[in-house]
Structure formats: C-alpha cells, structure tokens
C-alpha positions in Angstrom: 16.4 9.1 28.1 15.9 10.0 24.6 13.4 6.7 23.2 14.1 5.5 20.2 11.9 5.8 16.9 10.7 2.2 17.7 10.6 3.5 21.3 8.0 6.3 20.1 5.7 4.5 18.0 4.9 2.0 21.1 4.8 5.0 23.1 2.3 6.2 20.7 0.4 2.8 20.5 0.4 2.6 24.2 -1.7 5.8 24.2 -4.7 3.9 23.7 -6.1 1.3 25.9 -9.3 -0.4 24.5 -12.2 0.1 26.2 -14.3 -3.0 24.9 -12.9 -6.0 26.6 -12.9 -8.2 24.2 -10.4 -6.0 22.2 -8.6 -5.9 25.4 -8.4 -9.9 24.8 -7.0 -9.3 21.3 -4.8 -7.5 22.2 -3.0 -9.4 25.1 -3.4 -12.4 22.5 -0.9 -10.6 20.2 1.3 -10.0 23.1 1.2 -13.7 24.6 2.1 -14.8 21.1 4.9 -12.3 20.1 6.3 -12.4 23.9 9.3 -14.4 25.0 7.5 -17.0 26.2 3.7 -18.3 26.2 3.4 -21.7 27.8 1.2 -24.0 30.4 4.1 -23.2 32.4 4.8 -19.6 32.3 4.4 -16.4 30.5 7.6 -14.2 30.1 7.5 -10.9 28.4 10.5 -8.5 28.4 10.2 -5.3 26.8 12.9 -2.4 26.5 10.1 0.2 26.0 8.6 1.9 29.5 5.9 2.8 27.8 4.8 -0.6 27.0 5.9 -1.4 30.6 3.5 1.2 32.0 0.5 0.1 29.8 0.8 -3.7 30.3 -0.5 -4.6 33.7 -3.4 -2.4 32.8 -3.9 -4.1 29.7 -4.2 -7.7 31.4 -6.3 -6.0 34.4 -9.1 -4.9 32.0 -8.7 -7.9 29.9 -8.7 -10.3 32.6 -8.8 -8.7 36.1 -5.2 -10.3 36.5 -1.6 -9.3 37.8 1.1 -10.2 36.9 3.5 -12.4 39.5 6.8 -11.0 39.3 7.0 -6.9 37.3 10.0 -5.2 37.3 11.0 -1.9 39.1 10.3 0.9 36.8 12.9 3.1 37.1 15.5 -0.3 36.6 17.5 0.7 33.9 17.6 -1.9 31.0 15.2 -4.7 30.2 12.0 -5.3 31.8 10.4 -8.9 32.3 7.2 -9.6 33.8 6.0 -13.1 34.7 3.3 -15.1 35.1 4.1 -18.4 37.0 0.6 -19.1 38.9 -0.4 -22.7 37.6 -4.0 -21.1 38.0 -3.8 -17.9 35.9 -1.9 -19.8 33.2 -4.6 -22.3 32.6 -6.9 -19.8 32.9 -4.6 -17.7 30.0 -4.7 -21.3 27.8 -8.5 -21.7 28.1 -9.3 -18.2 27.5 -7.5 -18.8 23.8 -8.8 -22.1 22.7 -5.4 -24.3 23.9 -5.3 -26.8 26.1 -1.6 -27.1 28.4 -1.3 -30.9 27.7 -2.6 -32.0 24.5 -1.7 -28.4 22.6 1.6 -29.0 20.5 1.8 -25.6 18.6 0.1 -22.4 19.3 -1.5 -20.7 16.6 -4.3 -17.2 16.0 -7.1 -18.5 17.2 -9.8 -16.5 15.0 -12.7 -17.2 17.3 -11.5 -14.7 19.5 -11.1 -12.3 16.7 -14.6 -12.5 15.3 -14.6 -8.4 15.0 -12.4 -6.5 13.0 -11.7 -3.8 15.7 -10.8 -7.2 17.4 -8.5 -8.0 14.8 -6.5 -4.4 14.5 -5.6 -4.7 18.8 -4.3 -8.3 18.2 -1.7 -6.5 15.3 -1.4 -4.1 17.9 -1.0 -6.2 20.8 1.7 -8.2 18.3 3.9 -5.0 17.5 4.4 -3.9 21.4 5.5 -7.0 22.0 7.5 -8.9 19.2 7.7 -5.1 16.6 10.0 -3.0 15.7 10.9 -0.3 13.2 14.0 1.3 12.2 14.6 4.9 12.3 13.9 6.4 8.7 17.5 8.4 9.0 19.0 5.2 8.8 16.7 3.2 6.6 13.2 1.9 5.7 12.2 -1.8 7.7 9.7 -2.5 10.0 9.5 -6.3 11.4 7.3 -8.6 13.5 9.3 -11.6 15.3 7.6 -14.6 17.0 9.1 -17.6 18.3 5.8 -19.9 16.5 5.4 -20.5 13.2 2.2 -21.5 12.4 1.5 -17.8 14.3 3.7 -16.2 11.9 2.0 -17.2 8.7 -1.4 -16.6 10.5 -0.2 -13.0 11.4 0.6 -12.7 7.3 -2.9 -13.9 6.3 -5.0 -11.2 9.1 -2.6 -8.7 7.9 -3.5 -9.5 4.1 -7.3 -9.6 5.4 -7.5 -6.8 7.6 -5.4 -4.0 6.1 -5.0 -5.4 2.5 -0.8 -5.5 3.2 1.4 -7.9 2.1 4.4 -8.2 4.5 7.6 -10.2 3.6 7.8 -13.3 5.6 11.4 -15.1 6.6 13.2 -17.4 9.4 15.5 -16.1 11.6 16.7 -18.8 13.6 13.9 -20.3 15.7 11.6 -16.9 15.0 9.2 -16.4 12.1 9.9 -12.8 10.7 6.9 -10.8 8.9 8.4 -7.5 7.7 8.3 -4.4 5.5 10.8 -2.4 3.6 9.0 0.0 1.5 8.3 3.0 3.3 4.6 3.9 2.0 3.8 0.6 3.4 5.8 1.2 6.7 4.0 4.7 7.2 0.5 2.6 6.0 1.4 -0.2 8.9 2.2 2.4 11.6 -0.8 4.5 11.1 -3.0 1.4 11.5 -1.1 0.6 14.7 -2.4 3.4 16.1 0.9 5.4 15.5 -0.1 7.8 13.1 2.8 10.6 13.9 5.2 8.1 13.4 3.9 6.9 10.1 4.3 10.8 9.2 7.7 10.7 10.4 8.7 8.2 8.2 7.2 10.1 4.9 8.8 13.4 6.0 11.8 11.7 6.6 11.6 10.3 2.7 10.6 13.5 1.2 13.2 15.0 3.1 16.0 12.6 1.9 14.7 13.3 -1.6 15.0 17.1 -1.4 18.6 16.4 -0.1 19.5 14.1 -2.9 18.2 16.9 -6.0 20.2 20.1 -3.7 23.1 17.4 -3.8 22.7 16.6 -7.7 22.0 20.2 -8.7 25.0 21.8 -6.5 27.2 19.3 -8.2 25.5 19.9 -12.0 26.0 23.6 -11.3 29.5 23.3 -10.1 30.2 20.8 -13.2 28.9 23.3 -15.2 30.5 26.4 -13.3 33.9 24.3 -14.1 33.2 24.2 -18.0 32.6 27.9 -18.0 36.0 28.4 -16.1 38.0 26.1 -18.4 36.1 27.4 -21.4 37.1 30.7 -20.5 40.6 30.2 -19.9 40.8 28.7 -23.4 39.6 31.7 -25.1 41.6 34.0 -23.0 44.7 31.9 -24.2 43.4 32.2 -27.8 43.2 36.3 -27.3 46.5 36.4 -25.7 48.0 34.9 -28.5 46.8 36.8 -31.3 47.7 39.6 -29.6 51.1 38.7 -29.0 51.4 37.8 -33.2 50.3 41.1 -33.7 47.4 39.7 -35.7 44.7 41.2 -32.9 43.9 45.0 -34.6 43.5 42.9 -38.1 40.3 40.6 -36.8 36.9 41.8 -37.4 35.3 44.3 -35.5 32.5 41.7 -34.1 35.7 39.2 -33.3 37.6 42.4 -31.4 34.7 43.3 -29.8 33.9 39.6 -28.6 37.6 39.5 -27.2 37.3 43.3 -25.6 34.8 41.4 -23.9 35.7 38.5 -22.6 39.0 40.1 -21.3 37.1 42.5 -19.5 34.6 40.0 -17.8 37.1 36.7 -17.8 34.3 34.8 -15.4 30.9 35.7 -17.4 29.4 32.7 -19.5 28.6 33.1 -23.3 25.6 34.4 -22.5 26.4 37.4 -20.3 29.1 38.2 -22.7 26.3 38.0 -25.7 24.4 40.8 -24.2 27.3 43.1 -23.9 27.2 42.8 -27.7 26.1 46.4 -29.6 23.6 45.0 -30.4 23.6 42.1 -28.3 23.4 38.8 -29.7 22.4 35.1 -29.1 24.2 32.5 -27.2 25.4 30.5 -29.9 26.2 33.3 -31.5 28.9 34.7 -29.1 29.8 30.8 -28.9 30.7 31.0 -32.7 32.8 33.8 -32.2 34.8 32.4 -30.0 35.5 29.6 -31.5 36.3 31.8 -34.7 39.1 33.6 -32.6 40.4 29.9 -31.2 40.7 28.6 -34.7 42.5 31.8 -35.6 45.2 31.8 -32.8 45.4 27.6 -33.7 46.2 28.5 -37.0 49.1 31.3 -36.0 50.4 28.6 -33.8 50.7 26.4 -36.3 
C-alpha cells in the first residue's frame, strides 16, 4: 500500500526510538494527550499509520516496561486501536504525569516531566504520531496538531513558541483544539524538527517545483501572446502590400519601402527584426517597424 505523505513523515519519525528513558516518557506524554482517549479509565489510541503501529508497543515498553491490553492485528486492513483498560497500569500512567484519576478535572503539559529540551522535542514528537497530520504539498501547504483538551492545546502552542521559536495558528474544531501551519517554510521547519527531515525537503521541492511550473506556464503563454501579435502584425502588412500592388502604386514606393515589402512577402512569418537584418544594409528594429507602417499608411490612403 502506497502511504500517504502524512503516512511517510510518521514513518520517518518512527525511525527513531529514544534511547534515554525519560525522552521515552515525553514522548508517550504527547501521545496520551493527542490520542483518542487518556483517562483514569482507559487509554485508546487508533492510528491509520503501521508505522506508528509497529513503533508504539516499543515506545511504552522502554518508557514503562508496559503492554498494551488489547493491540490490533497488523496486517488488519483499516484503523488500528490499542487499549489500555488495566485499572493498575492506568493509575500508574496518571501518577507517572502529575494527575490524579479522581480529583484531576482537565489534563494539561505537565512541564516537570519535560525539564530537558531533548525532552521537550519527543513530547512534539510523540504529539504529531498521534494527533498530526500534513497534507501532501501537490495538493496544498497545512500541517495540524488536533487534541481533544484544551488547556493542552494552548500549552502545546507555548513549548512550540519556546522550543523551536514557531508560532503555529491555533483554532476549535468542534470539541478539539487545532494548532496548525500553512506556510510551507514553516511546514518544512516543523517537519525537520520532528525528526522528518526528507519530508520537510519534500515539501520545498514540491514549492520550487510548482514555482518553475507557474514561470514555463506564464512564459509559454507571453510567447504565444506575443507569437500571435507577430502573426496578426504580419497579416496586416501583407494586406497593405497586396493592395498597393493591386493600385498599381507598388513600382512607384521607395526603394527602402519596396525592398521592406520584397521582404516581408518572402518571409510572411519573421518578426521586424529578422526582416531588419535582411535589409542591404540591415537596419534596426524600429526602423523596419517604421517602414511598415509607411507602406500601411500608404495602402490606407489609396483605400480611401
């Protein structure tokens, strides 16, 4: 199955397990919080992404020396949800971050367990895998955090602002508190800190690419403008030539107007300053422009 670019950048993330174990913590702290569901009575996390899948259980092993009670089967096609229900591990979970399952109200980012900064960048990390996502830069530029508490959400914004220097948008969407970006320096920026470095290239390739596309598209449609006005141009002073020489007026111009007219009958497509340089001598671009317009102003005048 071909993973998305969202799909990619976890997979990319998921390439690095922390070997401290107190980053280990962090980082299952920005899972609990951006997960489906991080109570005294349960812990439900569904992901899409098999890498993530994969990288989880060994995530909370070396964080904790837990399993997980119910895991789905890998190769079920779909979402994945793992579980905790133990009434044991969950307390242990709540203690581990500073909460307490009958008196805590809202959960929040418990800094104390992010003293460090290394710390700090697996809890964003931990955060993305479970509750990120980023669009494919074909399609557009937006990147998005989504968790279900909002005191976490503003949190998130203020260890982002700290940590990385970024300032991320920050929204409701129904019951979730949205932190996103839409720029895409600062989407390649964000993704490289993740830990998804390729991806963040991705997305400036993609943008430089899209910009090369959109000058080929506005000079092949300048040149074909201007490829248009040499057509039209011509045609005009092929008309003029025509009738002259129909009023019998063409062996009385000039020898520089008959020689400008030899010219542009014999090379009807050239612009004004191919046909200048066929001139003996040749001459400049406006010029050759001036005689043609000499010879339209003469046929005009026979017209008339």
């Amino acid at each position: 199955m071909t993973l998305s670019f969202s799909g990619s950048a976890k997979e990319e993330i998921c390439r690095d397990l922390p070997s401290k174990r107190c980053c280990c913590q962090a980082m299952a702290f920005g899972v609990l919080l951006y997960c489906n569901t991080f109570t005294g009575e349960g812990v439900r996390i569904v992901t899409e992404s098999r890498e993530f899948a994969f990288f989880l259980p060994k995530l909370f092993r070396r964080a904790f020396k837990m399993e997980f009670d119910d895991f789905p089967s890998m190769a079920a096609p779909g979402k994945l949800v793992f579980q905790i229900t133990d009434p044991e591990k969950l307390e242990f979970l709540m203690d581990a971050y500073g909460f307490d399952p009958e008196s805590t109200l809202a959960l929040h980012v418990n800094l104390s367990v992010l003293e460090d900064e290394c710390c700090r960048e697996y809890f964003l990390r931990g955060a993305f895998l479970a509750g990120g996502s980023v669009t494919d830069p074909g399609k557009g530029y937006h990147l998005e955090l989504a968790t279900g508490h909002r005191a976490v959400g503003r949190e998130t914004y203020a260890l982002m602002e700290e940590v990385w220097g970024f300032y991320p948008k920050l929204s409701a969407r129904g019951a979730n508190t949205v932190l996103y970006f839409k720029q895409s320096d600062q989407i390649s920026d964000v993704l490289t800190r993740l830990g998804a470095s390729i991806c963040g290239m991705g997305i400036i390739e993609a943008k430089l690419e899209k910009e090369l596309n959109n000058k080929v598209n506005r000079r092949v449609n300048c040149d074909g403008a201007n490829i248009s006005k040499v057509v039209e141009a011509a045609q005009s002073q092929l008309n003029a030539i025509r009738i002259l020489r129909e009023r019998g007026e063409f062996e009385k111009l000039p020898a520089k107007l008959q020689q400008a007219a030899l010219a542009r009958e014999a090379e009807p497509e050239a612009s004004l300053t191919e046909l200048a340089q066929l001139m003996a001598p040749p001459i400049t671009k406006p010029a050759m422009n001036n005689r043609m317009k000499q010879l339209m102003k003469l046929a005009e005048e026979e017209k008339a």
